[in-house]
N, C-alpha and C positions, 0 to 999 in steps of 0.2 A: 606395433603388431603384438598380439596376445596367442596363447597359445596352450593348450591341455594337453596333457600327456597321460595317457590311460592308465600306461604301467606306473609308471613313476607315482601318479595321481597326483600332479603338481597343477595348478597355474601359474604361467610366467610370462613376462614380455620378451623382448631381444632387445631389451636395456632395459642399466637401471642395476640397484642390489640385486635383486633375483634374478639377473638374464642367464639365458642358455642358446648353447650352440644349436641350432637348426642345422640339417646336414638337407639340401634342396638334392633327393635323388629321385630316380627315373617314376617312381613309385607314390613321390608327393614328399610333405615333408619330413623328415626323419631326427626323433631327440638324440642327439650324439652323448648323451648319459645312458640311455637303455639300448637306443636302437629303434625304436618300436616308431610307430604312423604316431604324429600330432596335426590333431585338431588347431587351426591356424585360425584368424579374424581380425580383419582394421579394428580398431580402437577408433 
């Protein structure tokens, strides 16, 4: 799974060197580095 994060303005997976915490809350998914909504997608 891949992943964008507006604020941060990163692309990342959830593995791998570059992965990051995903927080799944009530709202969709959440970057656990800002906080902020990420844009999600299968690879």
């Amino acid at each position: 799974m891949r992943g964008y994060c507006p604020k941060c303005r990163e692309y990342r997976s959830d593995e791998g060197e570059n992965a990051w915490g995903i927080i799944y809350g009530s709202f969709g998914p959440i970057c656990e580095k800002c906080g902020s909504l990420v844009d999600v997608w299968s690879e």
